[in-house]
PDB file of N, CA, C and O in Angstrom:
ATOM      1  N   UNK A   1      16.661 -13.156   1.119  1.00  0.00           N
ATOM      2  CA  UNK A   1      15.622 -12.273   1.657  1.00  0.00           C
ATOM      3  C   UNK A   1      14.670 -13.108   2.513  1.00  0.00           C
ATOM      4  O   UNK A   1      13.933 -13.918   1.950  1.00  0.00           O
ATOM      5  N   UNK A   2      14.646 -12.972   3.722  1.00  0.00           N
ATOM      6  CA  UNK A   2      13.987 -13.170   4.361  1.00  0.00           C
ATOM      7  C   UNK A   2      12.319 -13.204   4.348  1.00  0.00           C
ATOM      8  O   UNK A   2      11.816 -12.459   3.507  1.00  0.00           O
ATOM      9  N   UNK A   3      11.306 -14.054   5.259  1.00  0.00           N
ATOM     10  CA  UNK A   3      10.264 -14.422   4.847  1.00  0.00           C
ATOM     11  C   UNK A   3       9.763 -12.850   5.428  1.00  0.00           C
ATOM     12  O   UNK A   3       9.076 -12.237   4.611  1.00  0.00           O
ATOM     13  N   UNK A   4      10.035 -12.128   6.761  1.00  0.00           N
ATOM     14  CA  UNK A   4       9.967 -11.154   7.358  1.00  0.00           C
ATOM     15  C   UNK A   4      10.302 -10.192   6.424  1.00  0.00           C
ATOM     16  O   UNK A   4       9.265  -9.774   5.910  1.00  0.00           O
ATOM     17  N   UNK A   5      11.096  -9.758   6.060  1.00  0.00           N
ATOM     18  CA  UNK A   5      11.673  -8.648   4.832  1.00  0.00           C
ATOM     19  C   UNK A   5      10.545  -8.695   3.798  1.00  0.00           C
ATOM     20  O   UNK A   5      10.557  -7.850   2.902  1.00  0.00           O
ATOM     21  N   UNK A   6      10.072  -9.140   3.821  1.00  0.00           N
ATOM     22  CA  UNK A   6       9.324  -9.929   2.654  1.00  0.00           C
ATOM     23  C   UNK A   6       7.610  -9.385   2.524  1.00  0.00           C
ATOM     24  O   UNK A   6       6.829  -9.292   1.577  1.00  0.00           O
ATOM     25  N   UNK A   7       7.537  -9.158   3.696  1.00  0.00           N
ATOM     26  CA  UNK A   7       6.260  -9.124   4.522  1.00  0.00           C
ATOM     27  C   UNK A   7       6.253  -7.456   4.500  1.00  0.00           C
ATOM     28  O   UNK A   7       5.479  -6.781   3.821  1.00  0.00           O
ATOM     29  N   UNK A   8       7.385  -6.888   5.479  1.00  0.00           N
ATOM     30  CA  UNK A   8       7.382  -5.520   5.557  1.00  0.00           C
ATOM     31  C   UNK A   8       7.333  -4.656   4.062  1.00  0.00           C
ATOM     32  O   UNK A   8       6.511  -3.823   3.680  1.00  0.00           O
ATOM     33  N   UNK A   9       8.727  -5.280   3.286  1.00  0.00           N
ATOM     34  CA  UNK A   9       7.962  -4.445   2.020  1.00  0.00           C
ATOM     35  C   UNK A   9       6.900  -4.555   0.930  1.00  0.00           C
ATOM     36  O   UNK A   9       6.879  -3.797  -0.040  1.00  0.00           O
ATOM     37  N   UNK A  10       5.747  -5.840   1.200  1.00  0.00           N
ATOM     38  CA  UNK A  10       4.938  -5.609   0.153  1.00  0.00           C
ATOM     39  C   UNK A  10       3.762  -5.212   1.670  1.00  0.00           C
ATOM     40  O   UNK A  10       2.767  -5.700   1.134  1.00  0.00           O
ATOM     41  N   UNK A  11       3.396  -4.877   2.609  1.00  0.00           N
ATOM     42  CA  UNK A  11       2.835  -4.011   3.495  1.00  0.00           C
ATOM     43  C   UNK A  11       3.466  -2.794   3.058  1.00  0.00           C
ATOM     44  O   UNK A  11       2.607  -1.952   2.796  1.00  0.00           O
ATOM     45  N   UNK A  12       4.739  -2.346   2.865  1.00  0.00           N
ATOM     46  CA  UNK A  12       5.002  -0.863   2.405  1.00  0.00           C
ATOM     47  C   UNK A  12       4.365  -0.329   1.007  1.00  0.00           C
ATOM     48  O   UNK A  12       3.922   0.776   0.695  1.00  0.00           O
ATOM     49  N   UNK A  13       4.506  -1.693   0.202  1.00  0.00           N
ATOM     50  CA  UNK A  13       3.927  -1.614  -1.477  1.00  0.00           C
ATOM     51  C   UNK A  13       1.991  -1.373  -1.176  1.00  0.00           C
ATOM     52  O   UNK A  13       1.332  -0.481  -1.710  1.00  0.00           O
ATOM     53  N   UNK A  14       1.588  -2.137  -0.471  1.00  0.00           N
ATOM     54  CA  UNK A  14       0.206  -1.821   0.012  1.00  0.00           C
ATOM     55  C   UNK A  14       0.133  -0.744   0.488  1.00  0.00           C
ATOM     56  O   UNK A  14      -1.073  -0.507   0.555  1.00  0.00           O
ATOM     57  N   UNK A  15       0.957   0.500   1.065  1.00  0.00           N
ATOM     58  CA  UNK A  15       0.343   1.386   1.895  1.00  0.00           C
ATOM     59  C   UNK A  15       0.698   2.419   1.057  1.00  0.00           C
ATOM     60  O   UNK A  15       0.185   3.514   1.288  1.00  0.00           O
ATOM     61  N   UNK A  16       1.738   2.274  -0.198  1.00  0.00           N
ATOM     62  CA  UNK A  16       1.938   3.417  -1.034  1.00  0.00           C
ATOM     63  C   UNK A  16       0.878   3.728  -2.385  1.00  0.00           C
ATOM     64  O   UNK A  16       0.731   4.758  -3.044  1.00  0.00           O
ATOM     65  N   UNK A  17       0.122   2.188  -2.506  1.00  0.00           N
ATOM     66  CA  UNK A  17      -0.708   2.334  -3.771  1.00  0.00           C
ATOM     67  C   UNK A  17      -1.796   2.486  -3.275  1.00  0.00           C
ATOM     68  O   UNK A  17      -2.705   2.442  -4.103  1.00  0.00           O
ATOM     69  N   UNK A  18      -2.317   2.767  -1.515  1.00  0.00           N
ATOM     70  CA  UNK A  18      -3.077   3.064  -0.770  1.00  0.00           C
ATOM     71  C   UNK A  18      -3.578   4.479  -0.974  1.00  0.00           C
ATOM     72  O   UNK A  18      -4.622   5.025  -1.331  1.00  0.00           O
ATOM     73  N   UNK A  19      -2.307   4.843  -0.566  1.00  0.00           N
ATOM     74  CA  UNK A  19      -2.435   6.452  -0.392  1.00  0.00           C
ATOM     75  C   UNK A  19      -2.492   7.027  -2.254  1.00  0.00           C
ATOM     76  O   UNK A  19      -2.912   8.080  -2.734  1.00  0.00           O
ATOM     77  N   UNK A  20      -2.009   6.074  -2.770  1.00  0.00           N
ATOM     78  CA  UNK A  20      -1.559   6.679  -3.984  1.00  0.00           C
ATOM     79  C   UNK A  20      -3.355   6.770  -4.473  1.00  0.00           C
ATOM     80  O   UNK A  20      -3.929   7.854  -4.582  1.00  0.00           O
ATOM     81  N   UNK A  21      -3.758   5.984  -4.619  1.00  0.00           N
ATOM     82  CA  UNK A  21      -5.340   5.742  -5.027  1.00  0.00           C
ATOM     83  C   UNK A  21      -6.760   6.090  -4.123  1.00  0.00           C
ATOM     84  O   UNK A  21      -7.966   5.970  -4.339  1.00  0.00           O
ATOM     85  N   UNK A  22      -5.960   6.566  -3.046  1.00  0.00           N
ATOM     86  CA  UNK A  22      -7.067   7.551  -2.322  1.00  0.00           C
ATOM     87  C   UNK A  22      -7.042   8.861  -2.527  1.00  0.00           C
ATOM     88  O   UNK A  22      -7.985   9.625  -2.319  1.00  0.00           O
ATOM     89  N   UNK A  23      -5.585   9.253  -3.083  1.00  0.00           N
ATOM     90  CA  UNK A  23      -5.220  10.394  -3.627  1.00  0.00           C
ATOM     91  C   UNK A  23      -5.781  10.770  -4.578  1.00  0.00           C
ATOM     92  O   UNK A  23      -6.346  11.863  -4.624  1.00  0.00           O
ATOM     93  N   UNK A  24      -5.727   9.708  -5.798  1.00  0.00           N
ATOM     94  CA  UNK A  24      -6.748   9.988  -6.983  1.00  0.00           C
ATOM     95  C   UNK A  24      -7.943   9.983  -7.246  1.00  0.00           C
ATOM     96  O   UNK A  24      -8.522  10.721  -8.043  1.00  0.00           O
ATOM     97  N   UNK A  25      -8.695   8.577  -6.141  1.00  0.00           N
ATOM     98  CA  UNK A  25     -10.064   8.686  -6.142  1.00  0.00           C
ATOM     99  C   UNK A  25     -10.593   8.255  -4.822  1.00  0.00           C
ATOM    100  O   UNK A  25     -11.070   7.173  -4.483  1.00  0.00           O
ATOM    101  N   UNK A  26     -10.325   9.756  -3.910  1.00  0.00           N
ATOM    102  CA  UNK A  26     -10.913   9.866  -2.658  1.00  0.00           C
ATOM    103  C   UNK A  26     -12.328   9.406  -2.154  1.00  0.00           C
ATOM    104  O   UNK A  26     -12.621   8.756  -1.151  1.00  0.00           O
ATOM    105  N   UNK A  27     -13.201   9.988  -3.244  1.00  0.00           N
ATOM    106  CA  UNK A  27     -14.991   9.749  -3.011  1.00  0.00           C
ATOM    107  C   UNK A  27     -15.162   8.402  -3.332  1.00  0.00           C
ATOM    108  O   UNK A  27     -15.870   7.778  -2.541  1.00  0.00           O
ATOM    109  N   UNK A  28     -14.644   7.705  -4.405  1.00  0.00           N
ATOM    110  CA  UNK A  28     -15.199   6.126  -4.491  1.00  0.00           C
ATOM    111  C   UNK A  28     -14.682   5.521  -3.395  1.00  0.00           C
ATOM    112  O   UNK A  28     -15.385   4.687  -2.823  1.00  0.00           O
ATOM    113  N   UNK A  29     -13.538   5.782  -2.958  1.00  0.00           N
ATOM    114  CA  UNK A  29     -12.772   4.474  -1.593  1.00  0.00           C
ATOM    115  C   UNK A  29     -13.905   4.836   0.247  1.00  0.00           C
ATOM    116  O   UNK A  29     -14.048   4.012   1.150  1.00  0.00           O
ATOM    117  N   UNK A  30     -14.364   5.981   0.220  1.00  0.00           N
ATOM    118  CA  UNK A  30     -15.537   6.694   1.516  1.00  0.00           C
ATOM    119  C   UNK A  30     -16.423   5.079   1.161  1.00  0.00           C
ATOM    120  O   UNK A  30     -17.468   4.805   1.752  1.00  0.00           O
TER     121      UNK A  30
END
């Protein structure tokens, strides 16, 4: 696995526990 591969999916892991936790607590992340 590549250093690139590597990069893209924990940026994908960041943008799913992103949404996931703005989902749950919208008003604290404002």
């Amino acid at each position: 696995m590549s250093y690139r591969d590597k990069q893209r999916e924990l940026e994908r892991v960041t943008e799913t526990t992103t949404t996931i936790t703005k989902s749950l607590v919208p008003s604290k992340l404002e």
